[in-house]
C-alpha positions as CSV (number, residue, x, y, z in Angstrom):
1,X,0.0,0.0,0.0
2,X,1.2,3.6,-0.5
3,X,0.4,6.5,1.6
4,X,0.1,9.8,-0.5
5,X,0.7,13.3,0.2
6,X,-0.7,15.6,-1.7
7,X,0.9,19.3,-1.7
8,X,-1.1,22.5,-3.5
9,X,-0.8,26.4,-2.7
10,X,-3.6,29.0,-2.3
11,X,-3.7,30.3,-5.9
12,X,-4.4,26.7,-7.1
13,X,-8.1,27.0,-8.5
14,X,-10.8,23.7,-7.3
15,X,-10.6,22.6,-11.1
16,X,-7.1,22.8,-11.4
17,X,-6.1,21.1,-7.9
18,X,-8.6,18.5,-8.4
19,X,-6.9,17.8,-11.9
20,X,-4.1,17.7,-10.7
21,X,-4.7,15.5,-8.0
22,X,-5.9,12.8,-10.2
23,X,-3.1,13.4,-12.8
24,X,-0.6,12.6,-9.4
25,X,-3.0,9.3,-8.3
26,X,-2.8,8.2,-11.9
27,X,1.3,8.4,-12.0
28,X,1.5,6.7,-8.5
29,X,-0.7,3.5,-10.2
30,X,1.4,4.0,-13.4
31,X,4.0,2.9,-10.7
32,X,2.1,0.1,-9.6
33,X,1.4,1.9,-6.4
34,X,-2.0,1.3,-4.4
35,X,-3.1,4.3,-2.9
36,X,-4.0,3.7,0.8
37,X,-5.1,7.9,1.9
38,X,-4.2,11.3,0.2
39,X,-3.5,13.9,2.5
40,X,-3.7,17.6,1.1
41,X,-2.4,20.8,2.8
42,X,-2.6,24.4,1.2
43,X,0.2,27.0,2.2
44,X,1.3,30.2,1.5
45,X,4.5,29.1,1.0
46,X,6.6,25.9,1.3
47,X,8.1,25.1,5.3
48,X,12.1,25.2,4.6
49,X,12.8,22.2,7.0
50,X,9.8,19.5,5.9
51,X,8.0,21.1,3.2
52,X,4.7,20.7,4.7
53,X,4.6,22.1,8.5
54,X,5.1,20.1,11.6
55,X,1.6,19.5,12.6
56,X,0.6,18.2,9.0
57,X,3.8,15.9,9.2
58,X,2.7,14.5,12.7
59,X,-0.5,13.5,10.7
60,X,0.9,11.9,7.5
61,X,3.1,10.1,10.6
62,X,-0.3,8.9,12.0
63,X,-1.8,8.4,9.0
64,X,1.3,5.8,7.4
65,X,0.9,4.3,11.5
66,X,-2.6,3.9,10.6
67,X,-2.6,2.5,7.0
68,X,0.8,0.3,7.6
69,X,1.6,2.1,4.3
70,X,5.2,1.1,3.0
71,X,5.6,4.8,0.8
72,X,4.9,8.3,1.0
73,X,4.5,10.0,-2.1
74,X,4.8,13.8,-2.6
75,X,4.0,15.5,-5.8
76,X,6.6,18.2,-5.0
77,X,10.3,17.9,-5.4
78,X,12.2,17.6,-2.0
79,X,15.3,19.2,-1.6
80,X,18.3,16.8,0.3
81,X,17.7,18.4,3.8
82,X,13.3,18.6,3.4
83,X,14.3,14.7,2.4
84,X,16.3,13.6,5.7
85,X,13.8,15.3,8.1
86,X,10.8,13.5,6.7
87,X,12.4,10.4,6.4
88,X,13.5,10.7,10.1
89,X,9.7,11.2,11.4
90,X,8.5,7.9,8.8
91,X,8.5,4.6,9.5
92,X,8.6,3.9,5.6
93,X,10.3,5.1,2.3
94,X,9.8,9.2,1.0
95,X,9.6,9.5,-2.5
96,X,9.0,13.0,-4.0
97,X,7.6,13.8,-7.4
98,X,10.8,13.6,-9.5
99,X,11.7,10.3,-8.1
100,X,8.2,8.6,-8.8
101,X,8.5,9.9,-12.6
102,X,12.0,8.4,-12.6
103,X,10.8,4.7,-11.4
104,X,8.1,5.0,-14.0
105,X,10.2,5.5,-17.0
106,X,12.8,2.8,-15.2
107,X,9.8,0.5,-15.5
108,X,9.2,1.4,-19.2
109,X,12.6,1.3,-21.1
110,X,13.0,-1.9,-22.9
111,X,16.0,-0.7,-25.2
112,X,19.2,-0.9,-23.8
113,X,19.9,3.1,-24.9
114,X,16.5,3.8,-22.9
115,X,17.5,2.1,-19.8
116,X,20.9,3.9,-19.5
117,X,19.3,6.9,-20.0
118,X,16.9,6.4,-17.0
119,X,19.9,5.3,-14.8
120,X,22.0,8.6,-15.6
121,X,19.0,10.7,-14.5
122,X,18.6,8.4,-11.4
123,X,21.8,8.9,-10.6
124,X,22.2,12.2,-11.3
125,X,19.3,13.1,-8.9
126,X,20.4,11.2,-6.0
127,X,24.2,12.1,-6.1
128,X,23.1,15.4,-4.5
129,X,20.7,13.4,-1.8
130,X,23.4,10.9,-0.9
131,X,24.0,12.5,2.9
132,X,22.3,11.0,5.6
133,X,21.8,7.8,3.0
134,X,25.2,6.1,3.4
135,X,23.7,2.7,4.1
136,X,21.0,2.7,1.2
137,X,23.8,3.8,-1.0
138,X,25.9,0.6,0.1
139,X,24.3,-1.6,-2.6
140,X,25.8,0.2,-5.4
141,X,29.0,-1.5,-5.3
142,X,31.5,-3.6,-2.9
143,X,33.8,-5.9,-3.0
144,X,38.2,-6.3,-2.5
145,X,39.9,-3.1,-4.1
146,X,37.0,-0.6,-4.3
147,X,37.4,1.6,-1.6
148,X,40.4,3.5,-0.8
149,X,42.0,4.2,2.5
150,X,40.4,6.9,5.0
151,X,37.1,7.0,3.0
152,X,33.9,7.4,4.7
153,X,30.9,5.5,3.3
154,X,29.5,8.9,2.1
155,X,32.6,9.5,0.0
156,X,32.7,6.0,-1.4
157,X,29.4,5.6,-2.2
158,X,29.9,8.9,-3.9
159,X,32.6,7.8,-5.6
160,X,30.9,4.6,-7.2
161,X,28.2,6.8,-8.5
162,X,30.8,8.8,-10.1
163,X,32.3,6.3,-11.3
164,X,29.1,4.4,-13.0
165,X,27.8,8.0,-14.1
166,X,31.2,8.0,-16.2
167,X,30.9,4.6,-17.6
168,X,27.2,5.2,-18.6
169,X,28.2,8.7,-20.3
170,X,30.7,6.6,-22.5
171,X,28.1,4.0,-23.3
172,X,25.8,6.7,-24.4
173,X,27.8,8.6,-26.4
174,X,28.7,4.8,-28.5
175,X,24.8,4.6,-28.7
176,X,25.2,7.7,-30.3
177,X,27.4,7.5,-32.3
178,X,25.7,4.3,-34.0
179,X,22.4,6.2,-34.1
180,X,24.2,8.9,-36.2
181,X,25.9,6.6,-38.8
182,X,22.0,5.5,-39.2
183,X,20.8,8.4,-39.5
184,X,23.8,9.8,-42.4
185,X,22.8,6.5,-43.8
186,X,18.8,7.3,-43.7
187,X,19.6,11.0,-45.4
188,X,21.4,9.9,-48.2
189,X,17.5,9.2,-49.4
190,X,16.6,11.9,-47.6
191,X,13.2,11.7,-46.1
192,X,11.7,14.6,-43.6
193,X,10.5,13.4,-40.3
194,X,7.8,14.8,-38.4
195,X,7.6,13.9,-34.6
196,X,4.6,13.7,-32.4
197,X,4.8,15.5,-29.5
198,X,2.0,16.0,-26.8
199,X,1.6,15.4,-23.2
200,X,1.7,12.1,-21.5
201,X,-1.9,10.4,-22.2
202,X,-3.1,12.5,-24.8
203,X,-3.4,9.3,-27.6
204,X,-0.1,9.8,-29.3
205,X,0.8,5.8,-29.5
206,X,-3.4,5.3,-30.8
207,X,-2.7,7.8,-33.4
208,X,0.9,6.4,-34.6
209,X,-1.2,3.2,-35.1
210,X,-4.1,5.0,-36.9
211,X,-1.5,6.0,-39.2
212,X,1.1,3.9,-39.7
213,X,-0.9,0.5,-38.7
214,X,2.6,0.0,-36.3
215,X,1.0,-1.8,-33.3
216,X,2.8,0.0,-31.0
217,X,1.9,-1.0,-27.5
218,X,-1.3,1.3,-26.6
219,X,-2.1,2.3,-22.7
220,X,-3.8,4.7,-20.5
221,X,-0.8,4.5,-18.2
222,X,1.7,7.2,-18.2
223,X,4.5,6.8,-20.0
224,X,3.7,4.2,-21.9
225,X,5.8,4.9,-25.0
226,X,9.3,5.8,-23.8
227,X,11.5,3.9,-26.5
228,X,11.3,6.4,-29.8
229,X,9.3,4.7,-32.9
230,X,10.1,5.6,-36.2
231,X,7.8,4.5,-39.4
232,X,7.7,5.5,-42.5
233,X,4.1,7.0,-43.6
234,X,2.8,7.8,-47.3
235,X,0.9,11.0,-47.6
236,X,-1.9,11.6,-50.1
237,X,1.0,13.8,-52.5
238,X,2.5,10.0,-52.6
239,X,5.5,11.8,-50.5
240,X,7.0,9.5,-48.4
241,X,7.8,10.8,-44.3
242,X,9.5,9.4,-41.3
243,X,6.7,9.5,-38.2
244,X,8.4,9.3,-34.8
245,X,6.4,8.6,-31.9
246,X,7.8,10.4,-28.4
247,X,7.6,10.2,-24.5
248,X,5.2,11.7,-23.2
249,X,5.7,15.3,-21.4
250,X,4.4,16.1,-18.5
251,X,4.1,19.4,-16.0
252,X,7.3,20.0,-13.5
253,X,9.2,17.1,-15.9
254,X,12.6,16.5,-14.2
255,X,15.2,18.6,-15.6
256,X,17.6,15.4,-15.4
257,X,15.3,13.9,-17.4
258,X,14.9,16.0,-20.4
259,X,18.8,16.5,-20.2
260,X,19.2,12.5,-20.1
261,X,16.6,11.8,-23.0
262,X,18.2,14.5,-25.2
263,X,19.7,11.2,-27.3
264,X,16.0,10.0,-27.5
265,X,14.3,13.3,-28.8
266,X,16.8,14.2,-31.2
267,X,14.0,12.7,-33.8
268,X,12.0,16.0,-32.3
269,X,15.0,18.2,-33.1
270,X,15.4,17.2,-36.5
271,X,11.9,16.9,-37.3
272,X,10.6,19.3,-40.2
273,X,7.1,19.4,-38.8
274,X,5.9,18.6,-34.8
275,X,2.6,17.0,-34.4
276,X,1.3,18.9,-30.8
277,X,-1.2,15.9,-30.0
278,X,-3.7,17.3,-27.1
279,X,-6.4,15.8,-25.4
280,X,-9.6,17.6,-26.6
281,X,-11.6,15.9,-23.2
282,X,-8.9,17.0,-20.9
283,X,-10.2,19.9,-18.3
284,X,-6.6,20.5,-17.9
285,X,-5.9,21.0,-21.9
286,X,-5.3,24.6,-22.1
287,X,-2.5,23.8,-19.0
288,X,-0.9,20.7,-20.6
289,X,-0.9,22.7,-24.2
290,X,1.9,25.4,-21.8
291,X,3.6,22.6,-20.2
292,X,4.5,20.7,-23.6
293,X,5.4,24.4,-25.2
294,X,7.5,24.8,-22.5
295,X,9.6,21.8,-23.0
296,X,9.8,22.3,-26.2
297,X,12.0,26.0,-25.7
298,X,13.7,23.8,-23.5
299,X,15.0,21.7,-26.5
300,X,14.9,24.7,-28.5
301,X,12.7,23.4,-31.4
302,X,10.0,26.1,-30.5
303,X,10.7,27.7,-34.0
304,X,9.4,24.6,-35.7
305,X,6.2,24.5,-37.8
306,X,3.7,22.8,-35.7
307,X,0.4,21.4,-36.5
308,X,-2.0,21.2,-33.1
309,X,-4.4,18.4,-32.9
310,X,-7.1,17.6,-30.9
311,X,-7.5,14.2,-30.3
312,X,-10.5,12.3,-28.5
313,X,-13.2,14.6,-30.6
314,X,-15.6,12.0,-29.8
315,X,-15.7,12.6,-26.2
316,X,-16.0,16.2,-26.8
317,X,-19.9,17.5,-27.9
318,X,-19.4,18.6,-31.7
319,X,-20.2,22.8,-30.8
320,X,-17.4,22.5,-28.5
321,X,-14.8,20.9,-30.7
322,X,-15.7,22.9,-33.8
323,X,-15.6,26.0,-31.2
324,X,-11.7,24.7,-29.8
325,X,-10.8,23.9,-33.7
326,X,-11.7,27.3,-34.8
327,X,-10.1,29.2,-31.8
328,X,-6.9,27.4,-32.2
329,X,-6.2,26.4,-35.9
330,X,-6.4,23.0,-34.9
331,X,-7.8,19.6,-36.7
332,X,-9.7,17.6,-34.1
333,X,-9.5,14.0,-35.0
334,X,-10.4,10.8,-33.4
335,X,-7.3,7.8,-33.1
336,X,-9.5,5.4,-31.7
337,X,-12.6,5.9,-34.2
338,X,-10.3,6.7,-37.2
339,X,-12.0,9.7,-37.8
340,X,-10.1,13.4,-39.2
341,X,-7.0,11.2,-40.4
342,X,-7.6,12.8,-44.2
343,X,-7.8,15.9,-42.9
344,X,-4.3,16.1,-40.8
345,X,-2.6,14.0,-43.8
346,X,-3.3,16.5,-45.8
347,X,-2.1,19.1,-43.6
348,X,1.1,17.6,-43.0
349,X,1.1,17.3,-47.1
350,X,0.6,21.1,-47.1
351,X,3.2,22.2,-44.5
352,X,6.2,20.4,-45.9
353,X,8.3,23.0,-47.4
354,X,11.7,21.0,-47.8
355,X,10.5,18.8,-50.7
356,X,7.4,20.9,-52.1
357,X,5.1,19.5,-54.6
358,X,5.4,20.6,-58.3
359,X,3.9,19.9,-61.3
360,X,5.7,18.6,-64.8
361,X,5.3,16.8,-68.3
362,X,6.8,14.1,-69.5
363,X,7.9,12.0,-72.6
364,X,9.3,8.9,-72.0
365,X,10.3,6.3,-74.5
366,X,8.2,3.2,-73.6
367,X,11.2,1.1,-73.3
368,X,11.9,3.5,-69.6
369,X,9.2,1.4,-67.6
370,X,11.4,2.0,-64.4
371,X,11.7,5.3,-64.6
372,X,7.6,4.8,-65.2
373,X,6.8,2.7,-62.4
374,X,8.8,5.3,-59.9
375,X,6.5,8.1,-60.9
376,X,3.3,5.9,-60.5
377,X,4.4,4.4,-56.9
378,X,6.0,8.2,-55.8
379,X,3.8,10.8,-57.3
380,X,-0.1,11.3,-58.7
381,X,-0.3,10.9,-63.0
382,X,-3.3,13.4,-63.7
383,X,-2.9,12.7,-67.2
384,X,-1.6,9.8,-69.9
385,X,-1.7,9.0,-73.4
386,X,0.2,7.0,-75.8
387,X,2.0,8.2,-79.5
388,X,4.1,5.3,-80.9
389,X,6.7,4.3,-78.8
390,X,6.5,7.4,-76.4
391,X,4.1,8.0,-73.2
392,X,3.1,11.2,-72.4
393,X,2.3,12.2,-68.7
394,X,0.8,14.9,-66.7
395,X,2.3,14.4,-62.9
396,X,2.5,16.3,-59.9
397,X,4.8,15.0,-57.2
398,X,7.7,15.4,-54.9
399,X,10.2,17.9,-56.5
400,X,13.3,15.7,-55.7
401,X,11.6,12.6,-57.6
402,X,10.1,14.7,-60.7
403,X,13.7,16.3,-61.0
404,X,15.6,13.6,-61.0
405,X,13.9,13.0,-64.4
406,X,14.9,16.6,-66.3
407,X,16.3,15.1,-69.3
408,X,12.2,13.6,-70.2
409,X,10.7,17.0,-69.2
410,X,8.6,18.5,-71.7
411,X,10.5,21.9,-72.4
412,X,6.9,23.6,-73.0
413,X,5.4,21.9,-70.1
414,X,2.5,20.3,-72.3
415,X,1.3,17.3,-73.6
């Protein structure tokens, strides 16, 4: 069972807290927690020592006596010191917000390059928490030859986190490395990507499989998706893109995090176009829509085109999508029902700027049925007709495919 604590200030509105609340619950069961009481307190301002004052902490203390709760959860970070005078009160382990999101995307990373990642941010947030903690830290390591003379077990355990967050740097940067001789690989065909982005929940994983027909795993858990997916997608211009389905964000995401993951979204920072995904039935929408935006400047892809979409239309009454589609230029669709999907592709066809769409006439001997049967499978023929030995066609495709064919362009541009 895990006890809960629950922290809000005064300028929190009902809607929001209560929102808010449930978004917390919900990552505490994405953690496979089972929520024995929520406690809430509203402040002015945070204590210094405990976060929450003294006679609130003598409760949560009754309350974990009460519950035989194993956890405390707080959806605020701690600092190091708020940390050790909590734990000292609790029978039980403290964990604040940061850490819970960490354990989550622990439980989530099945690719080697994902689970690194989560263990750098781990580490990284409790190197600065290690005081006080020498004899959790002990497990890290052991053993003949690993601790030097005179050291405390603060300054070893230090030491082996140092150590491992060195060794894990290095196997990242080989992970890197790799990915990048893919990637110069992938561009000498180039083909533009375009990333979905949204926050955690909002149906980006349903509407990668609307589109691509990937079967990527889909859950109402939180952080489902962590491991990036990349597929390649036809548009209705017969263009060809890359789709890359992200984490999740989420509001007051660990800094560590977005720092660690950096290797991950790099699909989102070379992406020609972002997909904002948001969820249309969310009461928090307008919120979540900031909090994505904001990680977003983080990474310092806010200049990017973006195309918002609101997804789950069908739990929203039709006046008030058509109302929040108007109001924010944005295409509501439906990834569970299939609906909108035309719409967006075309979209997506229209804001592509890198390899626009032209128009041109050919003349090609008969005897060129390659050079044929690339123009039918990567562009649209509007027009065809046979003279002797030569077909003449009408097309409108992808500039770099129509102009790798100059020498068969008609120089008048008719048939």
């Amino acid at each position: 069972m895990a006890g809960e604590e629950d922290f809000s200030d005064q300028s929190t509105t009902t809607l929001d807290f209560e929102a808010t609340r449930a978004e917390f619950e919900e990552l505490a069961r994405s953690a496979g927690a089972s929520i024995a009481a929520t406690i809430v307190q509203r402040r002015q301002k945070p204590d210094p020592s405990s976060l929450v004052g003294q006679g609130k902490l003598d409760e949560i203390v009754a309350v974990v006596a009460s519950t035989n709760a194993s956890l405390v959860l707080f959806d605020h970070d701690l600092s190091p010191s708020q940390l050790r005078n909590i734990e000292a009160r609790l029978p039980c382990h403290v964990i604040d917000r940061s850490q819970l999101i960490l354990d989550i995307f622990a439980r989530h990373a099945k690719t080697r390059e994902g689970q690194l990642q989560v263990e750098l941010a781990q580490l990284e947030y409790q190197l600065p928490r290690l005081a006080g903690r020498g004899r959790a830290m002990s497990q890290l390591g052991g053993g003949i030859g690993t601790r030097g003379p005179g050291e405390t077990q603060l300054e070893t355990d230090r030491r082996k986190i140092n150590l491992r967050l060195d060794h894990i740097k290095m196997q990242l940067d080989s992970v890197r490395r790799i990915r990048h001789q893919q990637r110069q690989r992938r561009e000498a065909v180039p083909v533009p990507v375009v990333a979905l982005v949204g926050y955690t929940n909002a149906g980006k994983s349903t509407l990668f499989n609307a589109l691509t027909e990937a079967g990527v795993l889909e859950s109402s858990r939180m952080f489902a998706t962590l491991d990036p997916k990349l597929r390649q997608l036809q548009l209705p211009s017969r263009r060809k893109i890359l789709l890359s389905d992200t984490v999740g964000f989420i509001r007051n995401l660990p800094h560590t995090l977005v720092t660690s993951f950096r290797a991950t979204l790099e699909e989102v920072e070379r992406a020609e176009i972002l997909l904002h995904v948001q969820d249309a039935s969310s009461p928090m929408r307008e919120e979540q829509k900031i909090q994505v935006e904001k990680v977003l400047a983080e990474l310092e892809v806010s200049s990017k085109p973006v195309i918002q979409i609101l997804n789950k239309a069908d739990l929203v009454p039709s006046q008030e999508i058509a109302h929040l589609s108007n109001d924010r230029e944005a295409i509501p669709v439906s990834a569970l029902q299939g609906s909108g999907l035309e719409q967006l592709l075309a979209a997506i066809d229209a804001a592509l700027v890198a390899d626009p769409i032209i128009e041109s006439s050919f003349r090609l001997p008969q005897s060129e049925g390659a050079i044929l049967a690339s123009l039918e499978a990567g562009a649209l023929i509007d027009e065809t007709r046979f003279e002797g030995n030569l077909v003449f066609l009408h097309v409108r495709g992808p500039a770099s495919l129509l102009n790798r064919y100059q020498r068969f362009k008609e120089k008048d541009g008719l048939l």
